[in-house]
N, C-alpha and C positions, 0 to 999 in steps of 0.2 A: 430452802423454802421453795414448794411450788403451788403456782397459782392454776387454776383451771383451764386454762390455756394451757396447763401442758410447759410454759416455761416455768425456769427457775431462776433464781436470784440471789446473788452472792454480792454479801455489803463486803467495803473495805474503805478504813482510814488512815493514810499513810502521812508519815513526816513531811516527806518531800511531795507530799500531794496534791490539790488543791491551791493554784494557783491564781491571781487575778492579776491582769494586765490593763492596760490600755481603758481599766471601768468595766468591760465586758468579756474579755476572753481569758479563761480558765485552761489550764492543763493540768495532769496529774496523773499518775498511776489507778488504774480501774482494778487492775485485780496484779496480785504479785503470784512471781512462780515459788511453787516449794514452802508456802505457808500454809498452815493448818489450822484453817478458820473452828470458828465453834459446833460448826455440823461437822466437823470431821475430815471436810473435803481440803484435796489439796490438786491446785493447779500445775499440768506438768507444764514444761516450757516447747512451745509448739502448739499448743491446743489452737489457739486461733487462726491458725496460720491458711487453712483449708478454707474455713469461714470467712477470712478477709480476703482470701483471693478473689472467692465467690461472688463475696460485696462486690469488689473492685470492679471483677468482669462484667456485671451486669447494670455495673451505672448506679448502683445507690449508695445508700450512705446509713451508717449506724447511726439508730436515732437517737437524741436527747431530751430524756425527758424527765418531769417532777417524780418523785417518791413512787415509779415503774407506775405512773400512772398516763396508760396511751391515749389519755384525751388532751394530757396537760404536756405537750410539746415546750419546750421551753426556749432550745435554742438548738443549733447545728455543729455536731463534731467535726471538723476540715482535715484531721490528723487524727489514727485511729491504727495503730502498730505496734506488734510484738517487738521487746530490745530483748536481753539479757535476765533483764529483772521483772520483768510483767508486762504487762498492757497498758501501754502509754497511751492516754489524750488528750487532744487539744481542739477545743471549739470555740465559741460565740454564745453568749445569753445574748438571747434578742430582749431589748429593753422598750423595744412595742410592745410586748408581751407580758402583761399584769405579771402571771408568774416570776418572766425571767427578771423582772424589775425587783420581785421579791426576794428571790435568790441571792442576786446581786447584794443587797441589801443583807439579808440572813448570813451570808458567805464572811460579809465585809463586819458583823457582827457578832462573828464566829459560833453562832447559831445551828448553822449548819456545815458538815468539816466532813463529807462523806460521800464516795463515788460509789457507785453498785453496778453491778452486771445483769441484763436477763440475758439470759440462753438458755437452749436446750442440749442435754448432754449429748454427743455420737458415740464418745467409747468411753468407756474408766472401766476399772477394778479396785479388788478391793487390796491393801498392802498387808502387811502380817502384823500391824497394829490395829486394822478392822477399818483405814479409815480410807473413804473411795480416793483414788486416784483418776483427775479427771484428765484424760488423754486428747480426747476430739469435743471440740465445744461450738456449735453455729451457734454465733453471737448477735445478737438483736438488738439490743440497746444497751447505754450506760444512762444513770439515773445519778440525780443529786438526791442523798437521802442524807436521814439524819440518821438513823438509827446502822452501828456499822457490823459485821459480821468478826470482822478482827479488832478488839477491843482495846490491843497493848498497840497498836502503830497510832498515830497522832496526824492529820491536818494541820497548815498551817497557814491561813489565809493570806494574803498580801505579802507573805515572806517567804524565806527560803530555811528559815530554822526552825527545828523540831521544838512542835509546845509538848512539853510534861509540866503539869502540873497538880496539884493536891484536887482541885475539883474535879478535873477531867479524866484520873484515876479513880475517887469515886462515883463519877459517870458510868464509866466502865466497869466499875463491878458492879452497878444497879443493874445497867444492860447484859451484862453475863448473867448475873444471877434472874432477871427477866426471861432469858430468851433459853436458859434450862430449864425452867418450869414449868414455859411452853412448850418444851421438848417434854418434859416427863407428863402433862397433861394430856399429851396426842398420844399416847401410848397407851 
């Protein structure tokens, strides 16, 4: 998905994702390597790695914010690195903050089970199955959203074990079969 800024946005909800701690502090995998979301795209391992130095050197911080919405800040990422398996984070909901009060709240209600990426591509191609390979990624924020881009991984609030269940599977095919329609209506 890309927004008119020019960035793009890649949802993901993962098993081991979405954690809460202490009432305020979350972790989770932002994007995994080597899965192939419903646009086609697949993250190689290394892609942030150029982007996070960058962060690093210059003193700031990948932002957090509501449903990639840049007015609705919600809280602060403290941890923000590539392991083996994707893009791990770990931040703070600020609970001054109407939103991150919601969140908090949405999270713990399992309302909302989903980390997302904006960035803008630096390199990819495409592989011999047509689907881009993205190589070099400046990364800009991770967002809490609801809506995920990988459909079959699972959130699991307050825990550490993978929810499957009868609802959440047909969640996920409303959302698949949603977010193809919208694919075949841009066309």
């Amino acid at each position: 998905m890309q927004a008119e800024t020019g960035l793009e946005t890649k949802f993901a909800r993962f098993g081991e994702g979405i954690k809460v701690q202490d009432d305020h502090v979350i972790e989770g995998y932002a994007s995994l390597f080597g899965a192939c979301d419903q646009g086609g795209d697949i993250v190689s391992a290394g892609a942030y790695a150029a982007s996070l130095g960058a962060i690093k050197a210059e003193g700031r911080r990948v932002k957090m914010l509501w449903q990639h919405d840049p007015t609705l800040p919600i809280g602060v990422w403290d941890e923000v690195r590539e392991d083996t398996r994707g893009l791990w984070v770990k931040g703070r909901l600020l609970p001054e903050v109407a939103k991150g009060r919601e969140a908090l709240e949405l999270i713990a209600a399992g309302a909302i089970d989903g980390l997302s990426i904006g960035y803008r591509t630096v390199k990819s191609a495409k592989n011999t199955k047509g689907q881009r390979l993205l190589t070099e990624l400046e990364l800009w924020e991770v967002s809490l959203v609801t809506f995920p881009m990988l459909p079959s991984a699972r959130v699991a609030a307050k825990t550490d074990e993978l929810v499957l269940d009868h609802d959440a599977m047909l969640r996920d095919m409303a959302e698949a079969l949603w977010l193809a329609r919208e694919s075949l209506a841009q066309r």
